[in-house]
PyMOL Python script that loads the backbone (N, CA, C, O; Angstrom):
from pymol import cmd

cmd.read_pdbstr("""\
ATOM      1  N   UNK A   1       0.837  -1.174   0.000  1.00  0.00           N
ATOM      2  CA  UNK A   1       0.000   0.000   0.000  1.00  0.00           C
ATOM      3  C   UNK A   1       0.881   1.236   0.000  1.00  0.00           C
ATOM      4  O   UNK A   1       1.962   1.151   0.583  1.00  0.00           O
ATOM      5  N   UNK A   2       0.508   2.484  -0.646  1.00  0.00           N
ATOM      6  CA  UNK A   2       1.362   3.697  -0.894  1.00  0.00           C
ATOM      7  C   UNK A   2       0.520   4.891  -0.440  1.00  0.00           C
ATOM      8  O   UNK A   2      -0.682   5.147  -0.506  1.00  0.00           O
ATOM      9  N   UNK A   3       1.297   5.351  -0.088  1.00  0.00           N
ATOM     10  CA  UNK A   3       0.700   6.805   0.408  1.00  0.00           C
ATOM     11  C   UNK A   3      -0.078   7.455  -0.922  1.00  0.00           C
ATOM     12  O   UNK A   3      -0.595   8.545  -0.676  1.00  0.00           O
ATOM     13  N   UNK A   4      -0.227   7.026  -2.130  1.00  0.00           N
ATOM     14  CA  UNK A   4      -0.945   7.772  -3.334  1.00  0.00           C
ATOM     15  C   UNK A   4      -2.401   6.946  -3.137  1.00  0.00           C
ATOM     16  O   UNK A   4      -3.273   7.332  -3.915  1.00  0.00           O
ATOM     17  N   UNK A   5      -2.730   6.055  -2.375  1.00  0.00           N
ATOM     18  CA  UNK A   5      -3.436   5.157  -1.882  1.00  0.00           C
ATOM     19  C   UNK A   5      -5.124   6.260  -0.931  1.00  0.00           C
ATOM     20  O   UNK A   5      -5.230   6.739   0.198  1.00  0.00           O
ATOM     21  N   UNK A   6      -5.858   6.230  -1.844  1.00  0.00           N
ATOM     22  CA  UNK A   6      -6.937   7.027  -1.197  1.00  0.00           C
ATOM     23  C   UNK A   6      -7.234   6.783   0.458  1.00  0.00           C
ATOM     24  O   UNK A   6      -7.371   5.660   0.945  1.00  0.00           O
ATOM     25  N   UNK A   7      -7.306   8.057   1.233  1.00  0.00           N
ATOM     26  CA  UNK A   7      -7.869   7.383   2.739  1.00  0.00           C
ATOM     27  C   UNK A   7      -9.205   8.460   2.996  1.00  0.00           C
ATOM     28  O   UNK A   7      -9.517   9.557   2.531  1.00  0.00           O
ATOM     29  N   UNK A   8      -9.785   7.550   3.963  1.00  0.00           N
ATOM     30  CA  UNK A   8     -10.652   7.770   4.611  1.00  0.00           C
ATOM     31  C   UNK A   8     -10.793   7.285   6.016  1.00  0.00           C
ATOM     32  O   UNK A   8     -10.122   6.482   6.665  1.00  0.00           O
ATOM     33  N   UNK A   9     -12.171   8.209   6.396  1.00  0.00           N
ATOM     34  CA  UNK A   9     -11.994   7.498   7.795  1.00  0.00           C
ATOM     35  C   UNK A   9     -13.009   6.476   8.052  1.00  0.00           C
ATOM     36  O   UNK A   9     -14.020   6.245   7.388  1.00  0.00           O
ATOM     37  N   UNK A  10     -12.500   5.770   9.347  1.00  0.00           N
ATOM     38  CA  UNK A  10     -13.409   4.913   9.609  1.00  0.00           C
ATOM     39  C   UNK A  10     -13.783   4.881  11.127  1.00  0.00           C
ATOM     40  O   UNK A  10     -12.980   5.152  12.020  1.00  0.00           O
ATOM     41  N   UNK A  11     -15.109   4.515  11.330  1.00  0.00           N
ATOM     42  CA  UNK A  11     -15.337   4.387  12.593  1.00  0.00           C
ATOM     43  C   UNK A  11     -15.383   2.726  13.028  1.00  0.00           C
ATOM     44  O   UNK A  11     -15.341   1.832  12.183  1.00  0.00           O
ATOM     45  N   UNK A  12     -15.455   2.536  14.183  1.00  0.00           N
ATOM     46  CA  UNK A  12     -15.479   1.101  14.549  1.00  0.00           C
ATOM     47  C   UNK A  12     -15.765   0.800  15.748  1.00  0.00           C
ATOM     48  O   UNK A  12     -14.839   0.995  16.535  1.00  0.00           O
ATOM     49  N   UNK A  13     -16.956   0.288  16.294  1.00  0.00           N
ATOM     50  CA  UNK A  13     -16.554  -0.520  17.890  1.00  0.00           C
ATOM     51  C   UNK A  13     -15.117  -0.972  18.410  1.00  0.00           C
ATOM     52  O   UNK A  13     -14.182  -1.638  17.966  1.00  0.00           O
ATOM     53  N   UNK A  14     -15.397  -0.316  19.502  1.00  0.00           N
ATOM     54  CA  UNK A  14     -13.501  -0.148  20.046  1.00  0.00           C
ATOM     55  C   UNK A  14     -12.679  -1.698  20.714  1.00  0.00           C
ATOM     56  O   UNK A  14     -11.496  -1.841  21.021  1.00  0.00           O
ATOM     57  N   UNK A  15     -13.827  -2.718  20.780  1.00  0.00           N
ATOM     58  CA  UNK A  15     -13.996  -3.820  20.879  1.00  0.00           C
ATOM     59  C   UNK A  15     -13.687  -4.399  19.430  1.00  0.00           C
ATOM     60  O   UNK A  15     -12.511  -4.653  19.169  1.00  0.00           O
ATOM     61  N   UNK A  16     -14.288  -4.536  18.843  1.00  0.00           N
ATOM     62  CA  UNK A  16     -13.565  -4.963  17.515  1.00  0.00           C
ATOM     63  C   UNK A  16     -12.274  -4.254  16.834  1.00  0.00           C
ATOM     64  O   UNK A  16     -11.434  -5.007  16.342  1.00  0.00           O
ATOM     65  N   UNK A  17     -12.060  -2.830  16.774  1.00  0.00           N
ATOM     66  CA  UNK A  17     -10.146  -2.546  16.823  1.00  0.00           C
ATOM     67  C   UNK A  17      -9.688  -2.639  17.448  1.00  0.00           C
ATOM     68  O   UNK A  17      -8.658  -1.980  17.301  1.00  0.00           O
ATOM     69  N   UNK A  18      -9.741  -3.606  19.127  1.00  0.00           N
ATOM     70  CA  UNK A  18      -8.935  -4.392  19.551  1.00  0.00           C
ATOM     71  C   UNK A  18      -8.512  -5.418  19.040  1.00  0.00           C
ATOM     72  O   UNK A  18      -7.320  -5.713  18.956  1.00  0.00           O
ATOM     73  N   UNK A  19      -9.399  -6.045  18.661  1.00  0.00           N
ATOM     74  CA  UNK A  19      -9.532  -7.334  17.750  1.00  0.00           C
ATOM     75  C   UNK A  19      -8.597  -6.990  16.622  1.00  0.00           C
ATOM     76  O   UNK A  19      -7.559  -7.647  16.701  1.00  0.00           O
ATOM     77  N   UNK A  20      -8.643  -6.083  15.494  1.00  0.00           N
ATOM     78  CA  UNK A  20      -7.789  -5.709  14.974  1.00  0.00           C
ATOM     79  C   UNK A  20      -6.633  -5.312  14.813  1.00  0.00           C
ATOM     80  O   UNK A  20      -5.983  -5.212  13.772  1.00  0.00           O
ATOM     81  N   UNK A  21      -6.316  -5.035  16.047  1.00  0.00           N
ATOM     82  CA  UNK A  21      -4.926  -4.558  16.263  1.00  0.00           C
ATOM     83  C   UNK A  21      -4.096  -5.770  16.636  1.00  0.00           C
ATOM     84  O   UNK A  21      -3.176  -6.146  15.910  1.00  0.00           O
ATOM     85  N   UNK A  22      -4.389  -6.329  17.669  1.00  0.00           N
ATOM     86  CA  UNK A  22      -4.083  -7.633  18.232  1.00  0.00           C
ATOM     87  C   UNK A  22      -3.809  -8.857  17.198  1.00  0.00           C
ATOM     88  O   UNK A  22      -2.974  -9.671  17.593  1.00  0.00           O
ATOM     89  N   UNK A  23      -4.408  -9.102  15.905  1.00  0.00           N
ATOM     90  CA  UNK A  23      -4.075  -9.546  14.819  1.00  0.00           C
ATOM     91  C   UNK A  23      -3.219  -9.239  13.795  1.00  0.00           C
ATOM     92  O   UNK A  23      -2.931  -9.922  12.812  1.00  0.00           O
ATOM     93  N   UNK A  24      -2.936  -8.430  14.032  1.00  0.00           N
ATOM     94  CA  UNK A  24      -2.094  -7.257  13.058  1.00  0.00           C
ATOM     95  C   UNK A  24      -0.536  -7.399  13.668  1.00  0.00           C
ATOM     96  O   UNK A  24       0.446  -7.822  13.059  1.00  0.00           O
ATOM     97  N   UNK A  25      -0.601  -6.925  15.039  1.00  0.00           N
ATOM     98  CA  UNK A  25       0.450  -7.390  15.821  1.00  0.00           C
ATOM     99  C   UNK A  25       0.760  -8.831  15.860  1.00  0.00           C
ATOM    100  O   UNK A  25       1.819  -9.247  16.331  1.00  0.00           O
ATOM    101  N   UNK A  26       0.160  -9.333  15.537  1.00  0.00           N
ATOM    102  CA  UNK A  26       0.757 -11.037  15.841  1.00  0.00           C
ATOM    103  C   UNK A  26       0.942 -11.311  14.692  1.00  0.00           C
ATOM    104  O   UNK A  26       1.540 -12.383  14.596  1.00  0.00           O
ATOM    105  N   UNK A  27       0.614 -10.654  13.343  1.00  0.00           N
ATOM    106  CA  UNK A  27       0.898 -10.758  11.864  1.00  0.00           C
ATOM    107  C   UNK A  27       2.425  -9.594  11.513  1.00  0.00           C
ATOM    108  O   UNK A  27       3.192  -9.648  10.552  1.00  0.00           O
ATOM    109  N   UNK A  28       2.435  -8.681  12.625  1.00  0.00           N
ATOM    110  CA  UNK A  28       3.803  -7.911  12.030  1.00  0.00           C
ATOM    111  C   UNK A  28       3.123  -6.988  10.767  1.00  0.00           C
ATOM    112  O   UNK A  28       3.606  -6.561   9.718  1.00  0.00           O
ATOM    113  N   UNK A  29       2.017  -6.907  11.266  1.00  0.00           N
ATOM    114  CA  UNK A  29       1.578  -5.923  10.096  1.00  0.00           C
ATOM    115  C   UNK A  29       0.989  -4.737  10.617  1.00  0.00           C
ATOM    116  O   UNK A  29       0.409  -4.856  11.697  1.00  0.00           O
ATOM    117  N   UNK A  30       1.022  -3.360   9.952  1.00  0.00           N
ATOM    118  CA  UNK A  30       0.278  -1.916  10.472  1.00  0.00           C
ATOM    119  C   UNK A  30      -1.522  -2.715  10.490  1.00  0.00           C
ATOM    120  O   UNK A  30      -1.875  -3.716   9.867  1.00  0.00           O
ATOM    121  N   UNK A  31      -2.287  -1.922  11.339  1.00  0.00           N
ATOM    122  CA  UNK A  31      -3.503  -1.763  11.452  1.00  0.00           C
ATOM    123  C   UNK A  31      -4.266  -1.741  10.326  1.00  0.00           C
ATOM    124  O   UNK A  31      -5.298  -2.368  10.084  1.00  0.00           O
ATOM    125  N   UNK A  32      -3.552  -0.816   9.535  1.00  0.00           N
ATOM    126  CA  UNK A  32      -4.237  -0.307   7.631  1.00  0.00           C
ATOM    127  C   UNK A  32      -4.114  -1.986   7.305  1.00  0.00           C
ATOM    128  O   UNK A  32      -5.110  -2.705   7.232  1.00  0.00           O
ATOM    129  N   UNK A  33      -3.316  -2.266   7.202  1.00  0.00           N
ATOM    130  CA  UNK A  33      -2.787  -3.458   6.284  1.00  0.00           C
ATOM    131  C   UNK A  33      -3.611  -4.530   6.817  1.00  0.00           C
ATOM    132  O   UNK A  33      -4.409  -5.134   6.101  1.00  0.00           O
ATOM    133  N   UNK A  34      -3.452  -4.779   8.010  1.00  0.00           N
ATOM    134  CA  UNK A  34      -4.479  -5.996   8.198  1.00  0.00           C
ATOM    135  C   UNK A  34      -6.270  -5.485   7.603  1.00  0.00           C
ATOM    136  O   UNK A  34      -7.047  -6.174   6.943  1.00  0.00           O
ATOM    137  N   UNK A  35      -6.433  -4.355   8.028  1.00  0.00           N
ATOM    138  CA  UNK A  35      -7.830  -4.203   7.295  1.00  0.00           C
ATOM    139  C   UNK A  35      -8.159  -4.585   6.274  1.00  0.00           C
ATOM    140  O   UNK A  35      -9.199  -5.224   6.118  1.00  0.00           O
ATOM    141  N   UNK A  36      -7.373  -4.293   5.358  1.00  0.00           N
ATOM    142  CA  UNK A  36      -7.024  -4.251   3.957  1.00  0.00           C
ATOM    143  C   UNK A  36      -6.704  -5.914   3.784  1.00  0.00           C
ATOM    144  O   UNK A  36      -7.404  -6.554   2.999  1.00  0.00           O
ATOM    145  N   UNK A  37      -6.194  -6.231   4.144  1.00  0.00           N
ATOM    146  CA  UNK A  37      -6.006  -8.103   4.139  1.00  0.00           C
ATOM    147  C   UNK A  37      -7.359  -8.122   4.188  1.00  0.00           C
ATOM    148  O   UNK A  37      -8.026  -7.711   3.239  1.00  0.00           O
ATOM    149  N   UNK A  38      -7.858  -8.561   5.209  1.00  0.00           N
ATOM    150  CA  UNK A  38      -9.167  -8.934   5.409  1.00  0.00           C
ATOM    151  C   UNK A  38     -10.075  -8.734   4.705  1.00  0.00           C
ATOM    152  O   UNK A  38     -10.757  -9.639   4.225  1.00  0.00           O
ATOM    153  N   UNK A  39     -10.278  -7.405   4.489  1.00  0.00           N
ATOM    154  CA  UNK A  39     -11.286  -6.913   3.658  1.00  0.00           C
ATOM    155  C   UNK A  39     -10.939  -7.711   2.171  1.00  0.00           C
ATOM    156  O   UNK A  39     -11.997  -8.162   1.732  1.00  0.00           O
ATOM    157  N   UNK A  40     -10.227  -7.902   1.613  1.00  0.00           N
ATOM    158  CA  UNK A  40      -9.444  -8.433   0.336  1.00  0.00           C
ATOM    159  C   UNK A  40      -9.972 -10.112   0.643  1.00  0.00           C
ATOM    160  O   UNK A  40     -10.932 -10.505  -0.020  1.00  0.00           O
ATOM    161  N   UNK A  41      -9.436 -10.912   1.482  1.00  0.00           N
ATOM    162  CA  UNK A  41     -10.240 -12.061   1.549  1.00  0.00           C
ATOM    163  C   UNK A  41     -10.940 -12.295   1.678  1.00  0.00           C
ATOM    164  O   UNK A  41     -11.115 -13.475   1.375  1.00  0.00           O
ATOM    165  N   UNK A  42     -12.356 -11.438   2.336  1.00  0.00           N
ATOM    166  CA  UNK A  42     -13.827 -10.975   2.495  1.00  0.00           C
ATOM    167  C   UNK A  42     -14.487 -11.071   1.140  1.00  0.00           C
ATOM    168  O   UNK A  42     -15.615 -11.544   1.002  1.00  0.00           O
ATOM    169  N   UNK A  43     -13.746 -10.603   0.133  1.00  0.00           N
ATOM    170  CA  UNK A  43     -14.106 -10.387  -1.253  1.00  0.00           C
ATOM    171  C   UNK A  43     -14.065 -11.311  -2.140  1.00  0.00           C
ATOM    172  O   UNK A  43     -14.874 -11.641  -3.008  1.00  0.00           O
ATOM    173  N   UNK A  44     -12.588 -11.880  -1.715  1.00  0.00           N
ATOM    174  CA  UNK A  44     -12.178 -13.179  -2.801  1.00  0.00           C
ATOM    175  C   UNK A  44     -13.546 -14.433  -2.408  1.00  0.00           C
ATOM    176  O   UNK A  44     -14.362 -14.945  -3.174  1.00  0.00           O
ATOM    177  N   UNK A  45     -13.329 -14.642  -0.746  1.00  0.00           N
ATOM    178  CA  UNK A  45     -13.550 -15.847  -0.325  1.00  0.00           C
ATOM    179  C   UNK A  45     -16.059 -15.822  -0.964  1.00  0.00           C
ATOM    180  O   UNK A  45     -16.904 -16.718  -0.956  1.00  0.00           O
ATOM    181  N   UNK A  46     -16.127 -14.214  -1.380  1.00  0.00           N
ATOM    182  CA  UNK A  46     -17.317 -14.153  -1.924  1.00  0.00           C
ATOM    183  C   UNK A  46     -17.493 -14.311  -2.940  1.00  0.00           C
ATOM    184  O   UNK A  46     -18.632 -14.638  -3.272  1.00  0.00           O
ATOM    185  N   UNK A  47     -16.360 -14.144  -4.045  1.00  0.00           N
ATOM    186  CA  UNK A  47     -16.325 -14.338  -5.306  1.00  0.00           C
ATOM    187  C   UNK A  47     -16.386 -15.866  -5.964  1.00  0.00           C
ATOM    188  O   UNK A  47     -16.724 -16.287  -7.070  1.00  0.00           O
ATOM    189  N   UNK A  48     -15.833 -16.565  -4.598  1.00  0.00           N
ATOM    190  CA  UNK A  48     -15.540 -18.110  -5.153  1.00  0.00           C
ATOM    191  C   UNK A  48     -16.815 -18.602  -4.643  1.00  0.00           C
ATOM    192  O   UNK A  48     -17.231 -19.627  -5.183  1.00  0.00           O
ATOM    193  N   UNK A  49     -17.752 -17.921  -3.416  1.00  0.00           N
ATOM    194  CA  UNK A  49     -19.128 -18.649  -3.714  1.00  0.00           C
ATOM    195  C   UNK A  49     -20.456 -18.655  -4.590  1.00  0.00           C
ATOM    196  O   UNK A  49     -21.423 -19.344  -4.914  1.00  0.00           O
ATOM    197  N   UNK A  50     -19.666 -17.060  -4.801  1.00  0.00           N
ATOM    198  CA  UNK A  50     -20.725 -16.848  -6.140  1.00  0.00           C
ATOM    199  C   UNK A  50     -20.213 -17.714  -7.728  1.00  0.00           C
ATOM    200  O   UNK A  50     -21.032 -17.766  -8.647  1.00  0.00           O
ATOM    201  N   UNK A  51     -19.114 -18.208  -7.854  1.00  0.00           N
ATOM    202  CA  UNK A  51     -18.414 -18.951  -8.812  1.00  0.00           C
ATOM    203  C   UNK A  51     -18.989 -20.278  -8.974  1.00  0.00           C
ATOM    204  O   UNK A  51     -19.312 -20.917  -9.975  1.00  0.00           O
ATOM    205  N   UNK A  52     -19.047 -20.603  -7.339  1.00  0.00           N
ATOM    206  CA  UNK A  52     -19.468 -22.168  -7.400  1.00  0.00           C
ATOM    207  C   UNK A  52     -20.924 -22.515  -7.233  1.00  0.00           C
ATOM    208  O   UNK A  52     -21.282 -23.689  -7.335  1.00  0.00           O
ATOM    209  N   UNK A  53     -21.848 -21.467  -6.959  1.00  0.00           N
ATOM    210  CA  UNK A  53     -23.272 -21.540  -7.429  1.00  0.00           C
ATOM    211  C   UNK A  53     -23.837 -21.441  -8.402  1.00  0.00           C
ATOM    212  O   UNK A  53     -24.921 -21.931  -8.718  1.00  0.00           O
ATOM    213  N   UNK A  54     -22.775 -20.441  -9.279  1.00  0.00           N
ATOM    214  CA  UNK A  54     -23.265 -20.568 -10.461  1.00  0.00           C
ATOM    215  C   UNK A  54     -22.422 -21.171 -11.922  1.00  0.00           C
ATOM    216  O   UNK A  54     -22.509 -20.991 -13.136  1.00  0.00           O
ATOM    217  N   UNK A  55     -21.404 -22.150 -10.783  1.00  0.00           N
ATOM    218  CA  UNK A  55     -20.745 -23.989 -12.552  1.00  0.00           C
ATOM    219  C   UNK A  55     -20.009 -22.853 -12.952  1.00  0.00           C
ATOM    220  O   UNK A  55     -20.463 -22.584 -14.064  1.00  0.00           O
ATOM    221  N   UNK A  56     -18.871 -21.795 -12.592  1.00  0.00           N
ATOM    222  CA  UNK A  56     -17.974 -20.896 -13.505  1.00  0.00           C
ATOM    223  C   UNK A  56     -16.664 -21.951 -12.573  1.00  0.00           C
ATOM    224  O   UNK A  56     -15.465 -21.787 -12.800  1.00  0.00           O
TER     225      UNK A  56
END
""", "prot")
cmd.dss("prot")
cmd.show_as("cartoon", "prot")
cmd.util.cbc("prot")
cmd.orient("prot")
């Protein structure tokens, strides 16, 4: 990810960016980055069920 990289903000239950941070840290990764992971396999792991419901 690059700083030419659009931001915004986000809000969040402070209970769940614990959760986030705490994963991130045990991954060696910034806060952004694990979001961004996640959110990215959130997407894929939807793409392959919409793939396999519909025989692609």
């Amino acid at each position: 990810m690059s700083r030419a990289d659009q931001q915004f903000k986000l809000r969040m239950p402070a209970a769940l960016r614990a959760q986030v941070e705490h994963a991130a840290k045990d991954a060696r990764r910034s806060l952004n980055a694990e979001i961004v992971i996640r959110l990215e396999a959130s997407f894929a792991q939807e793409a392959t069920k919409q793939e396999v419901r519909h025989g692609s």
